[in-house]
C-alpha positions as a LaTeX table, in Angstrom:
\begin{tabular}{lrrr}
\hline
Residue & $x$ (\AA) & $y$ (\AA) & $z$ (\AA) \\
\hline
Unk1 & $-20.37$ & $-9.46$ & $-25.22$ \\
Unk2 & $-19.83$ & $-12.22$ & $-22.86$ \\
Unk3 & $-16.02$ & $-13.93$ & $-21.90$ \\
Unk4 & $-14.33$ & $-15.44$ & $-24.29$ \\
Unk5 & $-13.92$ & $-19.51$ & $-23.20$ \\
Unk6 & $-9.81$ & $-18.47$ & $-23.74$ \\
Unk7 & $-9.86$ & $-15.20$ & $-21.69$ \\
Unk8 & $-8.49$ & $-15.71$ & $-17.98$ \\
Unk9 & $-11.25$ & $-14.76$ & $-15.68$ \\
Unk10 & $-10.60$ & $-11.89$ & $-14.00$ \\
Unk11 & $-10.68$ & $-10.58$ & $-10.17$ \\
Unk12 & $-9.65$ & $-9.26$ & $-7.25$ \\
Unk13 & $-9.38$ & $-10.86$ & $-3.63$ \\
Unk14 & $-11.02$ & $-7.50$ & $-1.19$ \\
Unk15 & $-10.68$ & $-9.53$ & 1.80 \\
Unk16 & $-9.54$ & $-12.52$ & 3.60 \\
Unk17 & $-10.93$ & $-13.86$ & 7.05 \\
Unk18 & $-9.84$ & $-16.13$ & 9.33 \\
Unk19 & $-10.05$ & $-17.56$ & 12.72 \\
Unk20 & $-6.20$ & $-19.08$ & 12.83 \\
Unk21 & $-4.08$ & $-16.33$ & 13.10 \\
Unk22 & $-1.14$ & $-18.44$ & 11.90 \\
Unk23 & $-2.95$ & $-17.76$ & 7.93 \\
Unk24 & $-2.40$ & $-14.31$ & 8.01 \\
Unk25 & $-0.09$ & $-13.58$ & 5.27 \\
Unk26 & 0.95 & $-9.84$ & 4.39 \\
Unk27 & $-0.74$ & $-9.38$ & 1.10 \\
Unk28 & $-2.59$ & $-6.41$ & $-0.59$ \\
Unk29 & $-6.12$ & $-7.12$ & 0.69 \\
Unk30 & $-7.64$ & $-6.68$ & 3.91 \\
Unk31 & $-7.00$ & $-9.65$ & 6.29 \\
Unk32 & $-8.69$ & $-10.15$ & 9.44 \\
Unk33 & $-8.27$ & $-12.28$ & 12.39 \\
Unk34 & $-11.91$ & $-13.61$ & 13.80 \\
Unk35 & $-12.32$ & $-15.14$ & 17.19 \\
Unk36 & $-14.11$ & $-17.63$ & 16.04 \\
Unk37 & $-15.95$ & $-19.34$ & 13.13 \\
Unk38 & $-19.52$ & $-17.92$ & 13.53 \\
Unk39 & $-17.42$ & $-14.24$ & 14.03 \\
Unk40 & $-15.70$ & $-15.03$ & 10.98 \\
Unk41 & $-19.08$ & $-15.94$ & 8.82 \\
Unk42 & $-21.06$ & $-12.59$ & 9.98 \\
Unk43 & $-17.75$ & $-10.08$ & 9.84 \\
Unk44 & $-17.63$ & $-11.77$ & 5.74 \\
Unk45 & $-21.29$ & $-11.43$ & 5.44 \\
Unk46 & $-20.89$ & $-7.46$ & 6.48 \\
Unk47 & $-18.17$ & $-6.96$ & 4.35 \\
Unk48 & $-19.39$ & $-8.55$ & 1.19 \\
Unk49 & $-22.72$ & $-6.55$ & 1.25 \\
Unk50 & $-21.15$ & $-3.51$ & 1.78 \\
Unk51 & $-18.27$ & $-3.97$ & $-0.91$ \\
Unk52 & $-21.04$ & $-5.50$ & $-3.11$ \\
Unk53 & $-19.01$ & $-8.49$ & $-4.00$ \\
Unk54 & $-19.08$ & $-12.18$ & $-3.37$ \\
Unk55 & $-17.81$ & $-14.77$ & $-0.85$ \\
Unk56 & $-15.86$ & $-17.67$ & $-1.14$ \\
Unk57 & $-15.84$ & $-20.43$ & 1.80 \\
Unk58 & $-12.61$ & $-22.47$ & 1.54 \\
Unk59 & $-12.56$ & $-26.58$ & 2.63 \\
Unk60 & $-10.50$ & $-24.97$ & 5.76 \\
Unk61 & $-13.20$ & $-22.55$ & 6.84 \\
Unk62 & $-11.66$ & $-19.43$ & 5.85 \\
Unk63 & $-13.78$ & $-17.06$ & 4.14 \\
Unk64 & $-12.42$ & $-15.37$ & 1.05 \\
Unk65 & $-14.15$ & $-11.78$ & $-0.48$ \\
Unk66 & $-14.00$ & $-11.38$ & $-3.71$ \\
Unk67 & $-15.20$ & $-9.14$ & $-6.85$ \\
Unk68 & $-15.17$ & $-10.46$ & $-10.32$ \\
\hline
\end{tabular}
């Protein structure tokens, strides 16, 4: 049985990367601080596959992990 159209969708941020340290907020998933951009797309692209979970690339750059 699939979601109902009036059910919230459900799920959990695992991980939050970014290469500003100034968007590190305390929170209760792992956040991490990248030098740059390209270290910030391979550390998500490690993470993801080995959480088994998918990524989400915000308009600022940031990379959000994330398991629905």
């Amino acid at each position: 049985m699939g979601r109902e159209s009036s059910m919230r969708p459900e799920y959990t941020i695992l991980a939050y990367i970014t290469s500003v340290k100034e968007r590190i907020l305390a929170s209760n998933c792992l956040s991490l601080l990248a030098e740059n951009e390209q270290d910030a797309a391979d550390m998500t692209k490690d993470i993801a596959k080995a959480m088994k979970a998918d990524v989400v690339q915000l308009t600022n750059g940031d990379y959000m992990v994330i398991r629905v």
